[in-house]
PDB file of N, CA, C and O in Angstrom:
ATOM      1  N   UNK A   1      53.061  39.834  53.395  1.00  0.00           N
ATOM      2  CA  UNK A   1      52.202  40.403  54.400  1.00  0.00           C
ATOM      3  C   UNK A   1      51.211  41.342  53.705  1.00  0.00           C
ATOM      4  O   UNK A   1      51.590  42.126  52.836  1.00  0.00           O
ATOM      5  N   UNK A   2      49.942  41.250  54.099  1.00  0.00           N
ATOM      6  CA  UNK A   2      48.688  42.043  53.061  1.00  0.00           C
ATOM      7  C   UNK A   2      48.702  43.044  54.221  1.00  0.00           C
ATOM      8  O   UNK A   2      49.054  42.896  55.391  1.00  0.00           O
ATOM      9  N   UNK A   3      48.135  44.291  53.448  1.00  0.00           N
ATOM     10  CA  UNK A   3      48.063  45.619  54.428  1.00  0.00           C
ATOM     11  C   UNK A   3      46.444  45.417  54.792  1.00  0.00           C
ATOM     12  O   UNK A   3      45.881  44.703  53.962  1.00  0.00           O
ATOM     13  N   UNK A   4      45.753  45.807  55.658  1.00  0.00           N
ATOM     14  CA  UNK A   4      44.516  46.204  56.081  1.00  0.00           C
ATOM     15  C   UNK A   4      44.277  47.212  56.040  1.00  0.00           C
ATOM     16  O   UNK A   4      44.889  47.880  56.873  1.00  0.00           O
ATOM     17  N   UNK A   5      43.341  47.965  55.162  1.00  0.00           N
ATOM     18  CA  UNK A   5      43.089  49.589  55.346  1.00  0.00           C
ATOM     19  C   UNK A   5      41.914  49.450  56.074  1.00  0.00           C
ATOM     20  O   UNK A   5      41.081  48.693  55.577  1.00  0.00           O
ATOM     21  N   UNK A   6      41.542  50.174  57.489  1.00  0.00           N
ATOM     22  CA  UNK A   6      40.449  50.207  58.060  1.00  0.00           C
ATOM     23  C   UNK A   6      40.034  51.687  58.148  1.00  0.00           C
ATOM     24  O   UNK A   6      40.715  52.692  58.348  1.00  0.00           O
ATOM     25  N   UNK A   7      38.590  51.509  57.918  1.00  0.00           N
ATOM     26  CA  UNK A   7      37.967  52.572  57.924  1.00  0.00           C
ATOM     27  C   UNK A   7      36.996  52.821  59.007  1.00  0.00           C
ATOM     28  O   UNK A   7      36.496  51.918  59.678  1.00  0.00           O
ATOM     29  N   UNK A   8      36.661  54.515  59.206  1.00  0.00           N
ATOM     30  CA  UNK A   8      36.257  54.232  60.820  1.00  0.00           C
ATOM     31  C   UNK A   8      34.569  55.259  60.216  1.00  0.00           C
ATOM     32  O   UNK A   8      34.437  56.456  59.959  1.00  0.00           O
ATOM     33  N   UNK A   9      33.776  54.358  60.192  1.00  0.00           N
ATOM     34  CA  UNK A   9      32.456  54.413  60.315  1.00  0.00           C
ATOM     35  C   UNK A   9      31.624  55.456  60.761  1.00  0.00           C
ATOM     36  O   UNK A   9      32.000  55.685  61.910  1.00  0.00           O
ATOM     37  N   UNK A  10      30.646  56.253  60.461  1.00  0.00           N
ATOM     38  CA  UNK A  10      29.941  57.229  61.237  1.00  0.00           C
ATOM     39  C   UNK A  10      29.089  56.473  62.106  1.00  0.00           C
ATOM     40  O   UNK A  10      28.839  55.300  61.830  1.00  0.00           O
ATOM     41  N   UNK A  11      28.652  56.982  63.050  1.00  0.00           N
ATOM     42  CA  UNK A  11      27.701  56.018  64.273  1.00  0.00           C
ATOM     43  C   UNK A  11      26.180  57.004  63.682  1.00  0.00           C
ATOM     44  O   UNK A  11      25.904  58.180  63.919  1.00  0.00           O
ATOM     45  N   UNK A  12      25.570  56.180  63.024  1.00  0.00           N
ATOM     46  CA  UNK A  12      24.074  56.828  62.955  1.00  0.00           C
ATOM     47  C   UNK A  12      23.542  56.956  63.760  1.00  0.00           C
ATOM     48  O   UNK A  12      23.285  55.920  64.373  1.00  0.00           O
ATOM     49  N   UNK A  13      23.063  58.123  64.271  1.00  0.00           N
ATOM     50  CA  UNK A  13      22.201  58.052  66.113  1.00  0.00           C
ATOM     51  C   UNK A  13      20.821  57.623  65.929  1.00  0.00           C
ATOM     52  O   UNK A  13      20.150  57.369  66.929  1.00  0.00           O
ATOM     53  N   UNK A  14      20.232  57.494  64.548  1.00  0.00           N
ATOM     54  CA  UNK A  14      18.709  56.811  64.927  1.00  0.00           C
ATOM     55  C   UNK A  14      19.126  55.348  65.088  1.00  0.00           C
ATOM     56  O   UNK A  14      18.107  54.689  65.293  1.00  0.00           O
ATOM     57  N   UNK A  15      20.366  54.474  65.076  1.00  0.00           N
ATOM     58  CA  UNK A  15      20.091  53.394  65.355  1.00  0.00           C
ATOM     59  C   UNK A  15      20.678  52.760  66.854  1.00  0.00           C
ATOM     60  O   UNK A  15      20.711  51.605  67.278  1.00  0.00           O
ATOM     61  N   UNK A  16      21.083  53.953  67.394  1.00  0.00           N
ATOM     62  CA  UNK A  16      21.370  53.858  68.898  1.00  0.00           C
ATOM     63  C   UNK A  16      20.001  53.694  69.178  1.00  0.00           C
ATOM     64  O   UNK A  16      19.103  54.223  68.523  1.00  0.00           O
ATOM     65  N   UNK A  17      19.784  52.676  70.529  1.00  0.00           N
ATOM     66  CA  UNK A  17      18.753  53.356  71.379  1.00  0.00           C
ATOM     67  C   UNK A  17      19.040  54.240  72.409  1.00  0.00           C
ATOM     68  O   UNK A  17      20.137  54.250  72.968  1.00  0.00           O
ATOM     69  N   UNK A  18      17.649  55.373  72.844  1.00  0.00           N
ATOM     70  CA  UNK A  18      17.725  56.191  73.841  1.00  0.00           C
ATOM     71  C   UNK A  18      17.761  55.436  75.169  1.00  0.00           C
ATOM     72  O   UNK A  18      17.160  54.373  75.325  1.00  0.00           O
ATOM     73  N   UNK A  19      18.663  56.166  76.348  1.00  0.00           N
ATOM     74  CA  UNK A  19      18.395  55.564  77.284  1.00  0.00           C
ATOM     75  C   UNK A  19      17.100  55.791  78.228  1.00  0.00           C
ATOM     76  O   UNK A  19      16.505  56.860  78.092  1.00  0.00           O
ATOM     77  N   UNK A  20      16.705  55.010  79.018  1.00  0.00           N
ATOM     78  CA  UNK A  20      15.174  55.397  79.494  1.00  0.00           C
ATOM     79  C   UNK A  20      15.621  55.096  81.114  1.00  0.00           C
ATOM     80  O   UNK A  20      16.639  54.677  81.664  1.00  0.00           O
ATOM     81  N   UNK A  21      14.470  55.484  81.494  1.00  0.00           N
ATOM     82  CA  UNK A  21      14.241  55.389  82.757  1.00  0.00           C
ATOM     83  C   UNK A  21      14.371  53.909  83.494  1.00  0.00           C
ATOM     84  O   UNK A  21      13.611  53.092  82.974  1.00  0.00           O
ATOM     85  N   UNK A  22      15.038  53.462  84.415  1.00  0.00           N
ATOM     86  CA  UNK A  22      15.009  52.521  85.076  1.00  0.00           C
ATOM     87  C   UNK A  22      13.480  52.186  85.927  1.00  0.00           C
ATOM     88  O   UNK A  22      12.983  53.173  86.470  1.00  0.00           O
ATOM     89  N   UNK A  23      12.802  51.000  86.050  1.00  0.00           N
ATOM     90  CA  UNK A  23      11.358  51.233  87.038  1.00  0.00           C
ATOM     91  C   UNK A  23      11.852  51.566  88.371  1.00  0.00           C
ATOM     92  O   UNK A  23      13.031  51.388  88.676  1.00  0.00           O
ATOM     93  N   UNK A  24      10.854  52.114  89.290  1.00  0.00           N
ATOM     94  CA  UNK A  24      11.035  52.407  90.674  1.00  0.00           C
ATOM     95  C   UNK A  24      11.937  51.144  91.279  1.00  0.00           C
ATOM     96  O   UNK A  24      12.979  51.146  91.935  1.00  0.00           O
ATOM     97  N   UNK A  25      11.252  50.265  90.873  1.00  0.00           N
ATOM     98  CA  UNK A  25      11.947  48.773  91.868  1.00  0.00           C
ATOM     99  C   UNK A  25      13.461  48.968  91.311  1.00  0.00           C
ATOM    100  O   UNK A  25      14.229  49.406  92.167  1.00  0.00           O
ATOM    101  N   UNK A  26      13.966  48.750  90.174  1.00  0.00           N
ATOM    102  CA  UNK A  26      14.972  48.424  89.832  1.00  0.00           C
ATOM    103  C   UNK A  26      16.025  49.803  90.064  1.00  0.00           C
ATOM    104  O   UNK A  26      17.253  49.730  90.023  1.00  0.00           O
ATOM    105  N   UNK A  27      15.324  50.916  90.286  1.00  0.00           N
ATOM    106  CA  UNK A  27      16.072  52.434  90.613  1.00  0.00           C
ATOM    107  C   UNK A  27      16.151  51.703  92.153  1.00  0.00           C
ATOM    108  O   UNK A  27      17.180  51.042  92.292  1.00  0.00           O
ATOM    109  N   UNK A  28      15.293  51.707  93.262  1.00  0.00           N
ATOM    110  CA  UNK A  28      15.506  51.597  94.555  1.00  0.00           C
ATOM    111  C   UNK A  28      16.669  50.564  94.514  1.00  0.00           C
ATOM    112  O   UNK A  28      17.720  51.177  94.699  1.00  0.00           O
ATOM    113  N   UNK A  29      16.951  48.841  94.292  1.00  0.00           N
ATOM    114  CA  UNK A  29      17.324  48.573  94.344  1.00  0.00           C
ATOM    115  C   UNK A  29      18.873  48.757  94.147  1.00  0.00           C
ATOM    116  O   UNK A  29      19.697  48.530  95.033  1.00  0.00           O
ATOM    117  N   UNK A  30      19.142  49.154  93.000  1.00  0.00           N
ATOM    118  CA  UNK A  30      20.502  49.916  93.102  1.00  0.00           C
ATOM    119  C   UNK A  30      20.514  51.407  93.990  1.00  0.00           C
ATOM    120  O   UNK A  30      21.526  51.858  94.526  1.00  0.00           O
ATOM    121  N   UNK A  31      19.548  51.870  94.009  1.00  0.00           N
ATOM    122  CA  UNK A  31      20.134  52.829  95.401  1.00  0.00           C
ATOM    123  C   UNK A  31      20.742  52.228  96.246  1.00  0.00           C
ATOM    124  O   UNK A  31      21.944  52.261  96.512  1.00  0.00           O
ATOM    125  N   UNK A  32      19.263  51.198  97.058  1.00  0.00           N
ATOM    126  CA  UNK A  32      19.766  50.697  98.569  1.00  0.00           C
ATOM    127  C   UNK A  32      21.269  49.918  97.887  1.00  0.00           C
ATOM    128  O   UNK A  32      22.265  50.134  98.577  1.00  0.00           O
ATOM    129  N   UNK A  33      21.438  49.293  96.971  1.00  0.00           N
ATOM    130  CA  UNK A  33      22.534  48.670  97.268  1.00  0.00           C
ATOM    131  C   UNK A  33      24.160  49.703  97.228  1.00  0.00           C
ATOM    132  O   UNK A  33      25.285  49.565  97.709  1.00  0.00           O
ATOM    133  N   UNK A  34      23.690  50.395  96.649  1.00  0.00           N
ATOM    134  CA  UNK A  34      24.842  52.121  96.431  1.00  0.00           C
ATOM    135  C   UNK A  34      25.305  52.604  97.845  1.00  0.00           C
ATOM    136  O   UNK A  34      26.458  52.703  98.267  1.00  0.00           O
ATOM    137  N   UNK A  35      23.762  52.966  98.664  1.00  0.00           N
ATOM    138  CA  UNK A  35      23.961  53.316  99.685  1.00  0.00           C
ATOM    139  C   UNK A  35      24.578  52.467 101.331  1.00  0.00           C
ATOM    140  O   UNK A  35      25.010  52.987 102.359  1.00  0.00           O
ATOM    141  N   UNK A  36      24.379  51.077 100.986  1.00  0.00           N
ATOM    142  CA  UNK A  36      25.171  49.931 101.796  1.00  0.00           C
ATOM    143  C   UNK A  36      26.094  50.211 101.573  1.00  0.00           C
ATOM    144  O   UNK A  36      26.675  50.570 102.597  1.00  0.00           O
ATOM    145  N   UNK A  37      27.088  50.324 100.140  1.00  0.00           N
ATOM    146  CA  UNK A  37      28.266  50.395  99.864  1.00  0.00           C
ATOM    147  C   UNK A  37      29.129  51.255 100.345  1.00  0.00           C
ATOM    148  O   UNK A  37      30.295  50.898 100.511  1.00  0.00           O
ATOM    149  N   UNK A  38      28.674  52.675 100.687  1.00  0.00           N
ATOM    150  CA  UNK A  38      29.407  53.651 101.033  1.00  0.00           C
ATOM    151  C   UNK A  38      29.105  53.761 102.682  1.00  0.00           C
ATOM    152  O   UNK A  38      29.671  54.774 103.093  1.00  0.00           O
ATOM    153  N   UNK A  39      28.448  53.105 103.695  1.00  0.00           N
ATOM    154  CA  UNK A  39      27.711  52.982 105.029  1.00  0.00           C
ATOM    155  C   UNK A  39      28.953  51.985 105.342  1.00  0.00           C
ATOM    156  O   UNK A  39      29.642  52.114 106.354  1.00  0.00           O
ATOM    157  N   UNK A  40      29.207  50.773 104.171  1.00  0.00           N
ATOM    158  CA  UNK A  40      30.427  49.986 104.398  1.00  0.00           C
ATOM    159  C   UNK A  40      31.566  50.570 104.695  1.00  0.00           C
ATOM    160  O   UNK A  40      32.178  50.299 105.728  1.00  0.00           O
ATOM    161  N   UNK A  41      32.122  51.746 103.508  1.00  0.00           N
ATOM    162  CA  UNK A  41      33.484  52.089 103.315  1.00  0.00           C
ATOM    163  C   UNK A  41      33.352  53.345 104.897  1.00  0.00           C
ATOM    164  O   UNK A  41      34.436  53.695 105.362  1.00  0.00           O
ATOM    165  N   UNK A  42      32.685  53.635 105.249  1.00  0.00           N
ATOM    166  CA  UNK A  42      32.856  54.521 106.525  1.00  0.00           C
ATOM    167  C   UNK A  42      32.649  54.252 107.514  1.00  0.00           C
ATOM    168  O   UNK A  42      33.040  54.953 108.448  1.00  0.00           O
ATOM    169  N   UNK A  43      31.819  52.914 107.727  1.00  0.00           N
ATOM    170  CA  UNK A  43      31.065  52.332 108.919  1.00  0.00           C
ATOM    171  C   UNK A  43      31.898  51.169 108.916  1.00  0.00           C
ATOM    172  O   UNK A  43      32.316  50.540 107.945  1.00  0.00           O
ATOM    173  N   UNK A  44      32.156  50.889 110.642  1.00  0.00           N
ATOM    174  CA  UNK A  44      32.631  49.391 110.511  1.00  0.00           C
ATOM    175  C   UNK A  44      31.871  48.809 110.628  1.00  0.00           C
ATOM    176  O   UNK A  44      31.380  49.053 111.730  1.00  0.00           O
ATOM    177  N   UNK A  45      31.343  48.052 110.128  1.00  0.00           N
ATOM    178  CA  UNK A  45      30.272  47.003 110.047  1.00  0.00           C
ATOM    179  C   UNK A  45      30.441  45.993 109.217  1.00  0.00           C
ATOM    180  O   UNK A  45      30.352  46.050 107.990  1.00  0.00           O
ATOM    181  N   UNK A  46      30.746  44.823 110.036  1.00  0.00           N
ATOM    182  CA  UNK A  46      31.106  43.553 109.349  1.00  0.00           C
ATOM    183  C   UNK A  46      30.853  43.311 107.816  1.00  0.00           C
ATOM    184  O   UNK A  46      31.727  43.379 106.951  1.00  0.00           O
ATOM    185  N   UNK A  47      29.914  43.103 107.669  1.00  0.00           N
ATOM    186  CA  UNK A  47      28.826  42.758 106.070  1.00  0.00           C
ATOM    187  C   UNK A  47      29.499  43.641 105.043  1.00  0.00           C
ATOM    188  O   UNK A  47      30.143  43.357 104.033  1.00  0.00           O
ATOM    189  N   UNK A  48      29.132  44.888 105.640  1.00  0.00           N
ATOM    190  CA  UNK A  48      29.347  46.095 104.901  1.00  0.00           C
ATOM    191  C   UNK A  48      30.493  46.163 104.527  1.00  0.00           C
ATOM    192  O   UNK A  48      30.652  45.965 103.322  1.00  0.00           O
ATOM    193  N   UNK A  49      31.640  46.439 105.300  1.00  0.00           N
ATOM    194  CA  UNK A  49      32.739  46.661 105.289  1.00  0.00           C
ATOM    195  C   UNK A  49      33.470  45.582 104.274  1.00  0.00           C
ATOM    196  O   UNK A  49      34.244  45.804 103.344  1.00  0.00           O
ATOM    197  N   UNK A  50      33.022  44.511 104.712  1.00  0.00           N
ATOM    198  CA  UNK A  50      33.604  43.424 103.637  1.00  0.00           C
ATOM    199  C   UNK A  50      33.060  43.517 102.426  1.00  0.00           C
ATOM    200  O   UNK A  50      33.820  43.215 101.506  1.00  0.00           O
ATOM    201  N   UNK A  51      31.959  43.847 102.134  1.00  0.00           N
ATOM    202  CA  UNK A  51      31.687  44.038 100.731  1.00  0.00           C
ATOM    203  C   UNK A  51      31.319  44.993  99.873  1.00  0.00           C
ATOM    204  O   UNK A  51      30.763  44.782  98.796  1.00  0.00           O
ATOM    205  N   UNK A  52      31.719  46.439 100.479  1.00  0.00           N
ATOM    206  CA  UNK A  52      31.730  47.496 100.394  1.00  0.00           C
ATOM    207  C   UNK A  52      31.702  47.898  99.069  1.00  0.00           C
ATOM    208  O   UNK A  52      30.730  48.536  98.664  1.00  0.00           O
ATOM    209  N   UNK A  53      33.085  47.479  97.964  1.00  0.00           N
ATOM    210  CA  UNK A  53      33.229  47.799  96.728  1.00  0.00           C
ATOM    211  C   UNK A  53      32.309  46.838  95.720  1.00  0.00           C
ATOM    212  O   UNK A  53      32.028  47.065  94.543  1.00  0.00           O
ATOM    213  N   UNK A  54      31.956  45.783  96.478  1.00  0.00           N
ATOM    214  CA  UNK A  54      31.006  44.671  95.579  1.00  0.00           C
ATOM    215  C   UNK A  54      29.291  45.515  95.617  1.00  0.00           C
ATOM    216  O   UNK A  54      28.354  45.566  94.820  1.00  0.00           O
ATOM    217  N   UNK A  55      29.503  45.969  96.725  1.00  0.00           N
ATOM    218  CA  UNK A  55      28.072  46.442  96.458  1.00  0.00           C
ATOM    219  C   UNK A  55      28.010  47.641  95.648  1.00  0.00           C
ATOM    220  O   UNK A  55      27.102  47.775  94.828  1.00  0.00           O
ATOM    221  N   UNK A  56      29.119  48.737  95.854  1.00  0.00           N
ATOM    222  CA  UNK A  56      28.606  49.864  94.727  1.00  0.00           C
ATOM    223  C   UNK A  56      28.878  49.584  93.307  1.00  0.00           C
ATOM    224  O   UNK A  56      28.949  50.393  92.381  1.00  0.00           O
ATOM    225  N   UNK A  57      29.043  48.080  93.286  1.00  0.00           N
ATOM    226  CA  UNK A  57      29.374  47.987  92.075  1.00  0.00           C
ATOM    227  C   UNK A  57      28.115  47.522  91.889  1.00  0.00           C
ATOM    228  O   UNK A  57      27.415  48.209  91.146  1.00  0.00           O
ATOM    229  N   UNK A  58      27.701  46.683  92.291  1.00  0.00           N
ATOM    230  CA  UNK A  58      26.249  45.606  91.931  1.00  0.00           C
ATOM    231  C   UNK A  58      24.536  47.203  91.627  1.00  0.00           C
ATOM    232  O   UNK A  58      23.674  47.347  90.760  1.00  0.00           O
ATOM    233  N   UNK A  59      24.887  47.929  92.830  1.00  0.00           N
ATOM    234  CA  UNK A  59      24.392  49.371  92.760  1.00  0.00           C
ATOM    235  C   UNK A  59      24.066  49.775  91.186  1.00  0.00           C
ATOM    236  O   UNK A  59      23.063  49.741  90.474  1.00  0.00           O
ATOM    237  N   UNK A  60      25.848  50.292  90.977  1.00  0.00           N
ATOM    238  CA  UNK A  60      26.222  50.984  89.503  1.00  0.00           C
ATOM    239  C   UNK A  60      25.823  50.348  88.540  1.00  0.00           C
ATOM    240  O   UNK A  60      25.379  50.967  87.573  1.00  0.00           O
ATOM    241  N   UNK A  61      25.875  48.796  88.537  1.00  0.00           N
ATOM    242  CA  UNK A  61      25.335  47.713  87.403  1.00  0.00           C
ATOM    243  C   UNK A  61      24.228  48.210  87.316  1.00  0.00           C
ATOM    244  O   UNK A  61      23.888  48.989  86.426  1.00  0.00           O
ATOM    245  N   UNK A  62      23.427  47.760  88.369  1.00  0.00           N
ATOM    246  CA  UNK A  62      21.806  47.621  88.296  1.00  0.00           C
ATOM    247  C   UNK A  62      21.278  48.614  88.027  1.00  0.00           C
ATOM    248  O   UNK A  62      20.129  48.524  87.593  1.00  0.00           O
ATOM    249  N   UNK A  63      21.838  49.835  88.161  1.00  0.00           N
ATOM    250  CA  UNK A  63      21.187  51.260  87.686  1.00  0.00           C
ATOM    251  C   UNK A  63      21.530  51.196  85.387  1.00  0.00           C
ATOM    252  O   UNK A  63      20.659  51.439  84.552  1.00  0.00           O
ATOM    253  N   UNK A  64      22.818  50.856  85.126  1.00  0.00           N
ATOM    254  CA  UNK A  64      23.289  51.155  84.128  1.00  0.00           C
ATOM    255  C   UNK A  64      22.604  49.780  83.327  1.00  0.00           C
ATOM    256  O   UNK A  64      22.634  49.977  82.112  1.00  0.00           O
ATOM    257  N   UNK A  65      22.136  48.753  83.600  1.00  0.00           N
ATOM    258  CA  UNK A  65      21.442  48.185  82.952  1.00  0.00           C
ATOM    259  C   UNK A  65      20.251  48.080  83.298  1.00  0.00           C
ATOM    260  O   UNK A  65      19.800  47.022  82.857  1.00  0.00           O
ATOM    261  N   UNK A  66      19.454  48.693  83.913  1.00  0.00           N
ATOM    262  CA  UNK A  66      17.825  49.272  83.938  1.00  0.00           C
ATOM    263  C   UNK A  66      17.685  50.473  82.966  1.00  0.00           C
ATOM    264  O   UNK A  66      16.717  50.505  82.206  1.00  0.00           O
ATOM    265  N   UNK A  67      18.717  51.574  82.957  1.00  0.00           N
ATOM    266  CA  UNK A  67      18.489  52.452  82.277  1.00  0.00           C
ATOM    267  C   UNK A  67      18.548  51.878  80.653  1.00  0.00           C
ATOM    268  O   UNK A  67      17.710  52.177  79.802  1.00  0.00           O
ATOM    269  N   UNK A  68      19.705  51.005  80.431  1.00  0.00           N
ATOM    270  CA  UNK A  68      19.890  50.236  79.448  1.00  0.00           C
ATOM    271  C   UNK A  68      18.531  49.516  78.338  1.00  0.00           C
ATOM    272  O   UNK A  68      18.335  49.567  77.124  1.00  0.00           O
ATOM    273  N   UNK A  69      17.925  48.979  79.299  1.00  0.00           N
ATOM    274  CA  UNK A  69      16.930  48.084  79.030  1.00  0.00           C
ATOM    275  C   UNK A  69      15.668  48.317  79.025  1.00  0.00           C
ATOM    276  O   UNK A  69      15.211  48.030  80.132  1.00  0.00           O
ATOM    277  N   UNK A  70      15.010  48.633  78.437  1.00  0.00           N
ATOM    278  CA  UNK A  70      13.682  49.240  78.560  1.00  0.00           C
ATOM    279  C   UNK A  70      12.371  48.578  79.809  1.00  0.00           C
ATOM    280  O   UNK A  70      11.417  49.102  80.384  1.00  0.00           O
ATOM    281  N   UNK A  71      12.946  47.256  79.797  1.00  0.00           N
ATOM    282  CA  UNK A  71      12.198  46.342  80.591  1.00  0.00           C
ATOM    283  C   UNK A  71      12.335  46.069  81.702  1.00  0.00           C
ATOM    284  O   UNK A  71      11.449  45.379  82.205  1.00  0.00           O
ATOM    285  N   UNK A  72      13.529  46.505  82.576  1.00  0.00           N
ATOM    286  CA  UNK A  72      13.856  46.235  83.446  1.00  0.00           C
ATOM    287  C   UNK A  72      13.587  47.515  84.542  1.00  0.00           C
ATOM    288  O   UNK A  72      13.925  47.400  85.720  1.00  0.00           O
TER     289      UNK A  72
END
């Protein structure tokens, strides 16, 4: 059996990218869809209610990969 010595790397921060701003469209869009989500979990309302956790998730996505992406 061979041993593995692993070594744990410094993270250089100039080769991270910064995160940026999401555009208006792609910020609104995960709002409105954030704000369905939680209108779901308190409101009975068919749509809502049933997809309550799908939407603050689709929300949380769409915000965390706009900020992600410079282009979006």
């Amino acid at each position: 059996m061979s041993s593995t010595c692993w070594s744990i790397k410094p993270i250089n921060p100039n080769s991270m990218a910064a995160p940026s701003a999401p555009k208006k469209i792609t910020w609104i869009i995960g709002l409105v869809a954030g704000i369905l989500g939680i209108i779901g979990h308190f409101a009975q309302i068919q749509v809502l209610t049933e997809y309550n956790y799908e939407l603050l998730l689709i929300g949380f996505a769409v915000l965390a990969i706009g900020t992600t992406f410079r282009e979006l």
